[in-house]
PyMOL commands that place a pseudoatom at each C-alpha (Angstrom):
pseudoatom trace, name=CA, resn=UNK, resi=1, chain=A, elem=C, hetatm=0, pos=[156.096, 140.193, 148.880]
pseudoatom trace, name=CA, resn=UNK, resi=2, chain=A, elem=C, hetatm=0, pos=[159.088, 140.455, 151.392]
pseudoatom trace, name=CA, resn=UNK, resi=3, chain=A, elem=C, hetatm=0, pos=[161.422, 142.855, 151.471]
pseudoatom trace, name=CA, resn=UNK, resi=4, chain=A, elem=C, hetatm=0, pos=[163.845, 140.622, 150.163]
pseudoatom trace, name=CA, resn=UNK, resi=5, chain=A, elem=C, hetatm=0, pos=[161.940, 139.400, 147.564]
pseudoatom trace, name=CA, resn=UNK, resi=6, chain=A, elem=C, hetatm=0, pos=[161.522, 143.368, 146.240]
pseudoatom trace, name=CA, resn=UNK, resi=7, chain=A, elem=C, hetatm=0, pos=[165.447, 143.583, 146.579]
pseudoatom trace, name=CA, resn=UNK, resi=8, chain=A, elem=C, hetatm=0, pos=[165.499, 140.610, 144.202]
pseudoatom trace, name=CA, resn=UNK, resi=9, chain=A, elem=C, hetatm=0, pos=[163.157, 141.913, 141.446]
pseudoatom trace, name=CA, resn=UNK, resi=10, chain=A, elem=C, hetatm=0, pos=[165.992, 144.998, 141.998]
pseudoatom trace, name=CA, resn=UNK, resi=11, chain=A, elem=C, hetatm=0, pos=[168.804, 142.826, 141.388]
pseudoatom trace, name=CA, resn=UNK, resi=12, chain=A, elem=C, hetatm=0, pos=[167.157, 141.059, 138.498]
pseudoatom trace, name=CA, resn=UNK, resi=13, chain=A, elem=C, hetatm=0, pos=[166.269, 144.176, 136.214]
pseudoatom trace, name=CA, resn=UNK, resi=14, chain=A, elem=C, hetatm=0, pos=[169.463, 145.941, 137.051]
pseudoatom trace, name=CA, resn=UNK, resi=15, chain=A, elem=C, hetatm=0, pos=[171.912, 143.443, 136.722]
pseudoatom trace, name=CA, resn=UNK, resi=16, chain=A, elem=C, hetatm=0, pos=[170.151, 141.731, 133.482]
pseudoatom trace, name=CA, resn=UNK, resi=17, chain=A, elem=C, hetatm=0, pos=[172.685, 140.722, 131.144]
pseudoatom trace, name=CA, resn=UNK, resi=18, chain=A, elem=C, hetatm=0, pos=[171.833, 143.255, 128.431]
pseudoatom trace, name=CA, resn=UNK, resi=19, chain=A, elem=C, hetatm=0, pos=[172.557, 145.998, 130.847]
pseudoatom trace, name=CA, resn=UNK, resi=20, chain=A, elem=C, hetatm=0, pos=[176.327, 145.231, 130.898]
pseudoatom trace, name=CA, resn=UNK, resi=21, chain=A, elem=C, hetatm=0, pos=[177.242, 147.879, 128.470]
pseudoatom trace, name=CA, resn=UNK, resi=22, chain=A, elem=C, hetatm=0, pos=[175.761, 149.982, 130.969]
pseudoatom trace, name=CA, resn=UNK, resi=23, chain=A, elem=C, hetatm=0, pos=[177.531, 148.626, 133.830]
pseudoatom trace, name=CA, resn=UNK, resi=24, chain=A, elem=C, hetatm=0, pos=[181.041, 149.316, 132.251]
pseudoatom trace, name=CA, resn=UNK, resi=25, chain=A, elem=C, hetatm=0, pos=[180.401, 153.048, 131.468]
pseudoatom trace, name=CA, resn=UNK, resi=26, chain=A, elem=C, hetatm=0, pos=[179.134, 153.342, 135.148]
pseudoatom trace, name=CA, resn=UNK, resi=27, chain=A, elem=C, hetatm=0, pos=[182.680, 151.561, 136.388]
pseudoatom trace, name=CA, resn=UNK, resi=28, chain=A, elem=C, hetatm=0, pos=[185.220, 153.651, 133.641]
pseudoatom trace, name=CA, resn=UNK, resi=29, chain=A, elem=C, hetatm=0, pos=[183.122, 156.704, 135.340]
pseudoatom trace, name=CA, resn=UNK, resi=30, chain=A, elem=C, hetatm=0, pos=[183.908, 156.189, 138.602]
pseudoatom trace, name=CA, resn=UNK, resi=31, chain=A, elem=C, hetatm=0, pos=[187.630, 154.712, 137.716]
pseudoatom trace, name=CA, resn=UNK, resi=32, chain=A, elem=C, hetatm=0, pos=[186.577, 151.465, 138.739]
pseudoatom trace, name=CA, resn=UNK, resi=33, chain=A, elem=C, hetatm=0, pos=[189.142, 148.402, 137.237]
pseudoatom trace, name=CA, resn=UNK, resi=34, chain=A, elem=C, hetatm=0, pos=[186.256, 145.757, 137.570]
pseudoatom trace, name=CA, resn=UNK, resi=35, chain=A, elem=C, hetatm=0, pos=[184.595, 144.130, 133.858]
pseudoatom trace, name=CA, resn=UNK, resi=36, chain=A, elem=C, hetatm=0, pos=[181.293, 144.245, 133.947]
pseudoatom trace, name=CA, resn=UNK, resi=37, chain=A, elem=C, hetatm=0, pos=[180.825, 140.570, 132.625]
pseudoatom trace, name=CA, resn=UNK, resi=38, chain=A, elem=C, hetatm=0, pos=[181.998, 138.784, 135.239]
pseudoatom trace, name=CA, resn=UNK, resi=39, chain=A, elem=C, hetatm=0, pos=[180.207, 140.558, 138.124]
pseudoatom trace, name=CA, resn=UNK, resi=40, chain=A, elem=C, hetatm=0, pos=[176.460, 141.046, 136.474]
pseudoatom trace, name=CA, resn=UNK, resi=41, chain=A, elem=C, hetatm=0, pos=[175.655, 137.531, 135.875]
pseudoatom trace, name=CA, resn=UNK, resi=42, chain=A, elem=C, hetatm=0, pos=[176.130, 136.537, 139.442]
pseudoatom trace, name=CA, resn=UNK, resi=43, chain=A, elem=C, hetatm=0, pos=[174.349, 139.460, 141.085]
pseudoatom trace, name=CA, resn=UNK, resi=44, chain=A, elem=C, hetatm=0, pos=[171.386, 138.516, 138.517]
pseudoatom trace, name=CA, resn=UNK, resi=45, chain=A, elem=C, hetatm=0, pos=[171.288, 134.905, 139.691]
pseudoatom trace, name=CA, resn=UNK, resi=46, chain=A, elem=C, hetatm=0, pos=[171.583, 136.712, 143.340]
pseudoatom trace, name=CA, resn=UNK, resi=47, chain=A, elem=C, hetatm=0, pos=[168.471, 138.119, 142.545]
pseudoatom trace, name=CA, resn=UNK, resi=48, chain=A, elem=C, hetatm=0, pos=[167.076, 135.064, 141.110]
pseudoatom trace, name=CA, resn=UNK, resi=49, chain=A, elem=C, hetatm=0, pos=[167.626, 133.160, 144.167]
pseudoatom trace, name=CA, resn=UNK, resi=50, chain=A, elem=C, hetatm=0, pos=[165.957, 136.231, 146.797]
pseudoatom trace, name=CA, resn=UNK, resi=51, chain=A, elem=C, hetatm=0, pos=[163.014, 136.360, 144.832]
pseudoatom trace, name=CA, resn=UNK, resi=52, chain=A, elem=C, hetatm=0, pos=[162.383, 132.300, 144.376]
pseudoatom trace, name=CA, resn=UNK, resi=53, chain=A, elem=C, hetatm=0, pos=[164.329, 130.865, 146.909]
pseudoatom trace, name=CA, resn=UNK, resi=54, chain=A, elem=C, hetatm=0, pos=[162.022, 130.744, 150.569]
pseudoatom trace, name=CA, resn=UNK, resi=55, chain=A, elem=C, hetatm=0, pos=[163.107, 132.388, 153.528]
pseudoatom trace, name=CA, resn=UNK, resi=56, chain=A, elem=C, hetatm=0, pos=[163.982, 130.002, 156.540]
pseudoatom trace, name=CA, resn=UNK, resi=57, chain=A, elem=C, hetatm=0, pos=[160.144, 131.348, 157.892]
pseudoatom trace, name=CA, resn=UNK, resi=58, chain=A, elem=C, hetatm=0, pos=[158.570, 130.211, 154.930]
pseudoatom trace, name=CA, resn=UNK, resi=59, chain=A, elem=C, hetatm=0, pos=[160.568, 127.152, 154.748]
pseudoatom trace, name=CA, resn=UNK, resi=60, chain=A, elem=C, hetatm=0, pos=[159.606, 126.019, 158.406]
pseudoatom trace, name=CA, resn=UNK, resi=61, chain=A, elem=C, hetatm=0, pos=[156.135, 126.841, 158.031]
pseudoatom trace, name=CA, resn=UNK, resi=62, chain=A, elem=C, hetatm=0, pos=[155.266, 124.029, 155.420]
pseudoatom trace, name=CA, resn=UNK, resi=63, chain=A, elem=C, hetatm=0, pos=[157.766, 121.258, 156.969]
pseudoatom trace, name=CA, resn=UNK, resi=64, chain=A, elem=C, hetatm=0, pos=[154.703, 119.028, 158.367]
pseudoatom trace, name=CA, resn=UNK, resi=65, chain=A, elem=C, hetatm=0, pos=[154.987, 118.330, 161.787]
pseudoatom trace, name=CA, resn=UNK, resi=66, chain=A, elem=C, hetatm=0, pos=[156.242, 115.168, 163.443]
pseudoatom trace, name=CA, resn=UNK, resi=67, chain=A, elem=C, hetatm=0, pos=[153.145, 114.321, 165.025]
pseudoatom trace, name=CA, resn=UNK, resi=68, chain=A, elem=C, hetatm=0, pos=[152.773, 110.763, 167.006]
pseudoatom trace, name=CA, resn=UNK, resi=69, chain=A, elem=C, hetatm=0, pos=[151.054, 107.895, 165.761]
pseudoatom trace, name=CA, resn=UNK, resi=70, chain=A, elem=C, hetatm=0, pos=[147.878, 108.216, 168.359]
pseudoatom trace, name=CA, resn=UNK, resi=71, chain=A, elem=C, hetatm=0, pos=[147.385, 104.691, 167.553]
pseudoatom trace, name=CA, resn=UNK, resi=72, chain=A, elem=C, hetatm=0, pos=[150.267, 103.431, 168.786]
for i in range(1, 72): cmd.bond("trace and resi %d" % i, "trace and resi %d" % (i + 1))
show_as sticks, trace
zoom trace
């Protein structure tokens, strides 16, 4: 795995909807006026998408190539 793909698995068991509880203690600690429910669903789908979505390398390397016809 890529180091993106490890920052993913990171986003995904931190920011996992049950943890939300968790993420509003953490904000009224550090006088933060954000709620919790909006911002952990997103960052888990962030995660989501770095661990299952293909970087532009991986992408590129299983487009076939546009080879000629050599019968043509």
């Amino acid at each position: 795995m890529r180091g993106r793909n490890w920052v993913g698995v990171a986003f995904i068991f931190l920011f996992l909807p049950v943890n939300v509880p968790l993420w509003d203690m953490a904000f009224e600690t550090f006088s933060i006026d954000i709620v919790a429910v909006f911002i952990t669903p997103l960052l888990f789908l962030l995660g989501i998408l770095l661990v299952f979505y293909p970087s532009r390398k991986d992408k590129i390397s299983t487009i076939p190539s546009n080879r000629t016809n050599e019968e043509e």
